[in-house]
C-alpha positions in Angstrom: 103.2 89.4 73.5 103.2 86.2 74.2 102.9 84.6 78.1 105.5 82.6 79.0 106.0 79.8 81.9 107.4 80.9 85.0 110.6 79.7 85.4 111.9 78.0 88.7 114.9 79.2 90.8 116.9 76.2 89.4 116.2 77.0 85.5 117.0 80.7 86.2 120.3 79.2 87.5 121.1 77.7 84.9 120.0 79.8 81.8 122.2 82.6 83.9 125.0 80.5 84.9 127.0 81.4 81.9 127.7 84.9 82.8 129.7 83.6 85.9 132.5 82.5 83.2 132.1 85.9 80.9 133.1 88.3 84.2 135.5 86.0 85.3 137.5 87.1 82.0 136.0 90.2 81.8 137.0 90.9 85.3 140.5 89.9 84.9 140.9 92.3 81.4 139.7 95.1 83.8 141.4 94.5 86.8 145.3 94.1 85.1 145.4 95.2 81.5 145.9 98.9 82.2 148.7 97.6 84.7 150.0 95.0 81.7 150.0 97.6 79.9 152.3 99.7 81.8 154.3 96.7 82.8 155.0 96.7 78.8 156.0 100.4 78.2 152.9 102.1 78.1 152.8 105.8 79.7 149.4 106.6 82.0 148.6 108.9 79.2 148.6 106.4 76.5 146.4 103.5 78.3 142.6 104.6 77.1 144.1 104.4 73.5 145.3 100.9 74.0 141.8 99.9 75.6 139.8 101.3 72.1 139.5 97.5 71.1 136.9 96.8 74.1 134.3 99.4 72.3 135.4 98.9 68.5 134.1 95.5 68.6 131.4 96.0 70.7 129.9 98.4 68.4 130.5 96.3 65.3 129.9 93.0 66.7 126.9 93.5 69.4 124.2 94.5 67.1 125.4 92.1 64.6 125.3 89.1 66.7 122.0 90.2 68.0 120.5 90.7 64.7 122.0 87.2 63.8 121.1 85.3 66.7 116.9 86.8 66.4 117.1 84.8 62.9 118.5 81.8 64.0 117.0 78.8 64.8 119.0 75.0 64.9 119.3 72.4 67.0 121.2 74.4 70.0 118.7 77.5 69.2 118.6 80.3 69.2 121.1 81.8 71.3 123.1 78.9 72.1 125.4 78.7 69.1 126.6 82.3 69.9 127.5 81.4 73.8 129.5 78.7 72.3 131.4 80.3 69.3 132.4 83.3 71.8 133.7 81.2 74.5 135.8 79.0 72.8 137.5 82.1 71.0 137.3 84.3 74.7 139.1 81.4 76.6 142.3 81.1 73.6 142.8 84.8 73.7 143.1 84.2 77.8 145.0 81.4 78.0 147.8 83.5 75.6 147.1 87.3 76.9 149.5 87.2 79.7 152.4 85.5 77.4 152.6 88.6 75.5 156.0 90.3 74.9 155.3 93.1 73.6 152.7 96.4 73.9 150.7 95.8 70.2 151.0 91.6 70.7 148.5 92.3 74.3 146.2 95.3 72.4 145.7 92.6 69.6 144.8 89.8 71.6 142.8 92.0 73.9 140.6 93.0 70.5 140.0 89.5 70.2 139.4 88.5 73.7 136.6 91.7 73.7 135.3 90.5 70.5 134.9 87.0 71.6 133.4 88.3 74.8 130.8 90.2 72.7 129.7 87.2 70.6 129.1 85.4 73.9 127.8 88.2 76.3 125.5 90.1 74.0 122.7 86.9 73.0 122.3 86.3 76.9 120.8 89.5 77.6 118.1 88.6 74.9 118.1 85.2 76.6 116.1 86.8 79.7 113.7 88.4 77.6 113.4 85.5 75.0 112.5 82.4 78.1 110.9 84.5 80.8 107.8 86.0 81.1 107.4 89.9 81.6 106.7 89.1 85.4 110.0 87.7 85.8 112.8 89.6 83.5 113.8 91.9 86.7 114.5 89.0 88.8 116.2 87.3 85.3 118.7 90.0 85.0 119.3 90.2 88.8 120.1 86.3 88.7 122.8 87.8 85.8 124.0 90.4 88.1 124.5 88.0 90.7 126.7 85.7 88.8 128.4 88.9 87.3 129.5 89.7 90.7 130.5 86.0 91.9 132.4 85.9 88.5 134.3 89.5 88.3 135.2 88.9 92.5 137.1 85.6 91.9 138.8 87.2 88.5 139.6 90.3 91.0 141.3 88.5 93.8 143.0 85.4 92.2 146.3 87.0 91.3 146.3 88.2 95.5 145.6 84.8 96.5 147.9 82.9 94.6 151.0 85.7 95.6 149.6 84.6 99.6 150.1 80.8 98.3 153.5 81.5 97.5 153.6 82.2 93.5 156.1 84.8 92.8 158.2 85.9 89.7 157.5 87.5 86.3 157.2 86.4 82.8 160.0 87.2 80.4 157.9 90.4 79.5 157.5 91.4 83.4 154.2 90.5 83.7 153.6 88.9 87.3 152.9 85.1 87.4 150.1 85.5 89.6 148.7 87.2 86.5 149.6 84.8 83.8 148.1 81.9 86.0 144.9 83.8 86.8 144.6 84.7 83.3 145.1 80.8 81.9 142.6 79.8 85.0 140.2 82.0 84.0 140.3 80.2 80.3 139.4 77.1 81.5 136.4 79.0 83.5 135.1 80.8 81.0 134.3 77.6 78.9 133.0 75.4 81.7 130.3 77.8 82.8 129.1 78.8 79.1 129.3 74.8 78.4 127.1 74.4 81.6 124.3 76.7 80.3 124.5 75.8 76.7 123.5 72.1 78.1 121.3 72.7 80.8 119.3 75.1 79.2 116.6 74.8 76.4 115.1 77.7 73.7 111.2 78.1 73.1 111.3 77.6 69.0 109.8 79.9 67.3 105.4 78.7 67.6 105.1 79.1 63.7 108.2 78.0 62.0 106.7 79.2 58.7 106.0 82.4 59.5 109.0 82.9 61.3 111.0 81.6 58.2 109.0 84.4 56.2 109.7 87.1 58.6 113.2 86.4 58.2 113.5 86.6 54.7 111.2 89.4 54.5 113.3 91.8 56.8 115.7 94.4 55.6 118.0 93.3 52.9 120.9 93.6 55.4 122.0 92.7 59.4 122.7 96.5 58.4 120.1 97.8 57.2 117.8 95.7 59.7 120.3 97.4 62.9 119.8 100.4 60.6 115.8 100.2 60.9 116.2 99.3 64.8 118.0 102.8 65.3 115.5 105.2 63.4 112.5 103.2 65.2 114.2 103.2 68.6 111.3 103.5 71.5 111.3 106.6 73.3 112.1 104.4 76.7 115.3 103.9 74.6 116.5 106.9 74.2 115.7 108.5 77.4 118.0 105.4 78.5 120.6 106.3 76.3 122.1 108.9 77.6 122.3 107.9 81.2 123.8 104.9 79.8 126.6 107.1 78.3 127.3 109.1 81.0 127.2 106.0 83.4 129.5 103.7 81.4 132.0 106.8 81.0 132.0 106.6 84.2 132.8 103.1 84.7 135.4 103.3 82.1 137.6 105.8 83.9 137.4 104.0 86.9 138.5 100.7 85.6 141.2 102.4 83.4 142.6 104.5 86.5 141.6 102.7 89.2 144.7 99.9 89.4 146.9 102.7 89.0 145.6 105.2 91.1 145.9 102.5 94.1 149.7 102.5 93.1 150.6 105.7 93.5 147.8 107.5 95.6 147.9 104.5 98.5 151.1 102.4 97.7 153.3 105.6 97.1 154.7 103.8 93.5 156.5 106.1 91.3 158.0 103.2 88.9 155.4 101.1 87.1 158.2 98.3 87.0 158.3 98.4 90.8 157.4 95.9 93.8 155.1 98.8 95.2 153.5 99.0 91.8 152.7 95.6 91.5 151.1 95.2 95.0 149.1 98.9 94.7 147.7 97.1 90.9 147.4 93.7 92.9 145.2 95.8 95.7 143.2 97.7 93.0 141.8 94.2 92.3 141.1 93.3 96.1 138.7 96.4 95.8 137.1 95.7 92.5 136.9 92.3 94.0 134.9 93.9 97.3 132.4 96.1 94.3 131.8 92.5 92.8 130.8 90.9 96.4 128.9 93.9 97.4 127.2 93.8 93.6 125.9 90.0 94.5 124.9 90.7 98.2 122.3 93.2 96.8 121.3 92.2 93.5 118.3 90.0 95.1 117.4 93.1 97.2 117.0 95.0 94.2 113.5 94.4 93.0 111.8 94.7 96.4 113.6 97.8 96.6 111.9 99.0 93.1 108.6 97.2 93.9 108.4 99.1 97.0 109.3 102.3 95.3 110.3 102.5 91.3 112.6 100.9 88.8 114.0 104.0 88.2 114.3 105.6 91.7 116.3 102.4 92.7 118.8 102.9 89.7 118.9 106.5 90.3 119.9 106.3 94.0 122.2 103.2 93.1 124.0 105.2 90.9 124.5 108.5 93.4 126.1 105.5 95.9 128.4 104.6 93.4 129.9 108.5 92.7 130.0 108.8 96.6 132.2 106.1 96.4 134.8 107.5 93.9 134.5 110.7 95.0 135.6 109.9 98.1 139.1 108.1 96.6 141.4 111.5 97.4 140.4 111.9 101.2 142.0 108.2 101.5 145.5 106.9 102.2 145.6 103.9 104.2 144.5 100.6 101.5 141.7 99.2 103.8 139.8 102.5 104.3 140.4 102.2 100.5 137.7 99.2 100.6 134.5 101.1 102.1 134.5 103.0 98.8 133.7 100.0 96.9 130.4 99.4 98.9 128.9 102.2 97.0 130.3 101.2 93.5 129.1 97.9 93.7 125.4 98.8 94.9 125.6 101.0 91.6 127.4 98.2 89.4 124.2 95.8 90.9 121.9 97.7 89.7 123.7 98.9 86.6 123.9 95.2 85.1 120.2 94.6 86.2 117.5 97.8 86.3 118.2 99.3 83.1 117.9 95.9 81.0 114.7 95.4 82.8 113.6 99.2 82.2 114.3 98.1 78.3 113.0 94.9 77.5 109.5 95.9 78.3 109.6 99.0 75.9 110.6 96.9 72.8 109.0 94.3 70.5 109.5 90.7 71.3 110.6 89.4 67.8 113.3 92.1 67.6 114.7 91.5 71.4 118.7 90.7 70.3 118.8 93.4 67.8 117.7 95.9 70.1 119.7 94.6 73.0 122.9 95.1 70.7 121.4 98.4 69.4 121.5 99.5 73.7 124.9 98.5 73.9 125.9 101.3 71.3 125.3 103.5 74.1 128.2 101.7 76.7 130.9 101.4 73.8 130.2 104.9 72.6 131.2 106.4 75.8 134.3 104.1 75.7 135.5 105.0 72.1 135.2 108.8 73.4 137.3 107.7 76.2 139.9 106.1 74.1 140.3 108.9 71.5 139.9 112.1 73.9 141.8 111.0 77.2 144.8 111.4 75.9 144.3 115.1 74.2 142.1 116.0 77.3 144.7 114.5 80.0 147.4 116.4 78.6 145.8 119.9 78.2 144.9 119.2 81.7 146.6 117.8 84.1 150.3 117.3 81.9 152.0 115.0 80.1 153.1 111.8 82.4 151.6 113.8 85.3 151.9 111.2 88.2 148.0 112.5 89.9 146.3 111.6 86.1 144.6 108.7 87.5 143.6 109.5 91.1 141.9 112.8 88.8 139.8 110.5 86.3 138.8 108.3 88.7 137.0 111.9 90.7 135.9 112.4 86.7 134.3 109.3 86.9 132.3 110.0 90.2 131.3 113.1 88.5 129.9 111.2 85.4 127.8 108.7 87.6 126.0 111.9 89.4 125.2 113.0 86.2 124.0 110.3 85.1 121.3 109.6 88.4 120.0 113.1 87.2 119.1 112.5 84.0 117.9 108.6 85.3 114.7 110.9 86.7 113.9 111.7 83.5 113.0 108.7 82.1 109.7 107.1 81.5 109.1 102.8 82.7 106.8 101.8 80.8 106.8 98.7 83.0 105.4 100.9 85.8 102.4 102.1 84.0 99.0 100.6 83.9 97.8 99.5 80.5 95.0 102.2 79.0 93.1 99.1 77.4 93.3 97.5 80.9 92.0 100.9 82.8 88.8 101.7 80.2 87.8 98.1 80.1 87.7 97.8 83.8 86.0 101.2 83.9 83.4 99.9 81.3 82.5 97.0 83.8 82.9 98.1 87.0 79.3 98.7 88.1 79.6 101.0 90.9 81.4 103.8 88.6 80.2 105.7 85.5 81.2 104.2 82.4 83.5 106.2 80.3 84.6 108.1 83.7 88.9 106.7 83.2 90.7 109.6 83.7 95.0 110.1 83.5 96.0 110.5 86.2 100.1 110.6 87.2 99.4 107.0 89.3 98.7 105.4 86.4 100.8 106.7 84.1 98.1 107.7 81.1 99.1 111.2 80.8 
């Protein structure tokens, strides 16, 4: 693999800068579309089929884009073009989401807002591993997780600050205005922060553009059959990953489904989705994601010295048990500002959620494959998601009732118990980032003069076992 510059602080900046604008729309989809959603008719029971878009086009369009964008090269890159494409689509479909009249007119433009999203979020996490050097992709997706949480706390409290500023009243539809204006801001941010990385960053081109050309034309026939080869030669780092991945982003889902409306009835007391104490529990459930998203950036920096001192995966695993402390703990409270402390845990796991495993990754797979691979590991959030969507609705009902008023406070606790799982099978998994390199040991051991040559042994510490 090739060695790559070290990067400054302020070129990390920038390269990562982007993300800010992508989770401030992301952020204000999951904060408000499940209340939207009700606000237009939906029942609690119908909401994860209305949010199947999200994981539809992240299945089709992640590893497509990152298959795409490992054979591009023009005169904004290699992964520049797809920022760009995806955030002028992201920021139409935000400017218009919160105009919608009816229930199908917001699920459409949510499927385009998620696809857009895609285009533009999935290249960047093969922009770490692309411009930085092994040494420095943990602190490159912690820089990301920073922004992330900057980004996803302004989207989160924006609709409570502008109601404190005095905007009040509803759309024609009922949706608050508070909404509609966060939703229109969060357009314009979107597109400034992408613009600001796309111009202030540059791409290493490929060091031999012939053989690069030749490597392109002589991989699979297909984007398909290429994401097709990806999958049957996944790493085994991969697929240990996997499957905490699943049961981590399940998870996440039903939080951010239930969450808003769980804060309604559980703290607020709402019984009417078109009511005043429904609009300020939904407007609350945002001031909490927005306090996950401030804890998420407080940390993120601590993160690697926390798994230099100990392990990559020890610090992901004990992230993630913070987080299901934190949701499980959502019943015991009434009163909305207790409410908050359970977001300290959630947001040490989301930290390390949008940083450890990404790092875990990109040293298991081959350089000239990074954005298919990187699509390939989102499979494993939108999977999870597209369970959600099709079996909530069957699983809430033979459990808990139709239009049962508790549904959300109880998948939220379903989510807690989805992260715990998910630490425990995080033990399981093998960094090859924290392993010494056999070639490395026996050639030291060949000329180190006060040992017997030929004398390496595996031992657990290094990790050639």
């Amino acid at each position: 693999m090739t060695k790559r510059p070290r990067l400054s602080f302020p070129a990390m900046f920038n390269m990562s800068f982007g993300f800010l604008g992508i989770q401030f729309g992301w952020g204000l989809q999951l904060a408000n579309m499940s209340a939207i959603y009700e606000r237009l008719g939906a029942s609690p029971d119908n909401v994860p089929i209305l949010w199947l878009a999200a994981p539809l086009t992240g299945l089709l369009v992640q590893p497509v884009i990152g298959a795409l964008s490992d054979r591009t090269w023009g005169p904004l890159g290699r992964r520049r073009p797809y920022f760009l494409v995806g955030a002028i689509l992201a920021s139409i479909a935000l400017f218009f989401m919160p105009t919608s009249r009816t229930l199908w007119m917001a699920a459409g433009l949510l499927w385009i807002l998620d696809a857009s999203i895609n285009v533009s979020m999935e290249p960047f996490r093969a922009f770490v591993a692309d411009k930085l050097d092994v040494s420095q992709r943990t602190a490159g997706f912690v820089m990301q997780s920073f922004f992330i949480g900057i980004g996803q706390t302004l989207a989160n409290v924006l609709p409570y600050v502008l109601r404190r500023m005095g905007v009040e009243g509803n759309t024609p539809s009922g949706i608050p205005l508070t909404v509609k204006y966060s939703f229109q801001a969060g357009a314009v941010v979107f597109l400034v922060c992408v613009l600001w990385t796309v111009f202030t960053t540059s791409e290493f081109p490929p060091e031999d553009t012939e053989a690069f050309d030749r490597a392109k034309r002589g991989r699979s026939g297909t984007l398909f059959g290429e994401i097709g080869s990806a999958i049957r030669e996944m790493p085994r780092t991969m697929k240990q990953l996997a499957v905490v991945q699943f049961f981590t982003w399940l998870g996440l889902f039903c939080m951010w489904m239930f969450f808003g409306p769980t804060v309604a009835r559980h703290v607020f007391g709402a019984t009417d989705a078109a009511s005043e104490q429904y609009a300020r529990g939904a407007e609350w459930g945002g001031v909490a994601f927005a306090v996950y998203s401030v804890v998420c950036f407080a940390v993120a920096f601590a993160l690697p010295r926390l798994a230099a001192a100990s392990s990559r995966k020890a610090t992901h695993a004990i992230a993630l048990v913070c987080g299901a402390i934190g949701l499980l703990c959502v019943p015991l409270i009434h009163d909305q500002y207790l409410l908050l402390l359970t977001m300290v845990g959630v947001g040490i796991a989301w930290a390390s959620i949008l940083s450890m495993p990404y790092a875990i990754l990109s040293g298991a797979l081959p350089a000239a494959r990074m954005g298919v691979y990187m699509g390939v590991f989102n499979f494993f959030i939108v999977i999870p998601e597209i369970c959600a969507s099709l079996g909530f609705k069957r699983l809430i009902r033979l459990l808990f009732g139709p239009d049962n008023p508790n549904t959300p406070l109880y998948m939220v606790v379903g989510g807690g118990i989805s992260l715990l799982l998910a630490a425990a099978l995080m033990t399981q998994v093998t960094d090859v980032g924290d392993r010494v390199d056999e070639e490395a040991v026996i050639d030291a051991d060949e000329h180190e003069a006060l040992s017997i040559q030929g004398s390496a042994q595996p031992v657990p510490s290094s990790g050639l076992e």
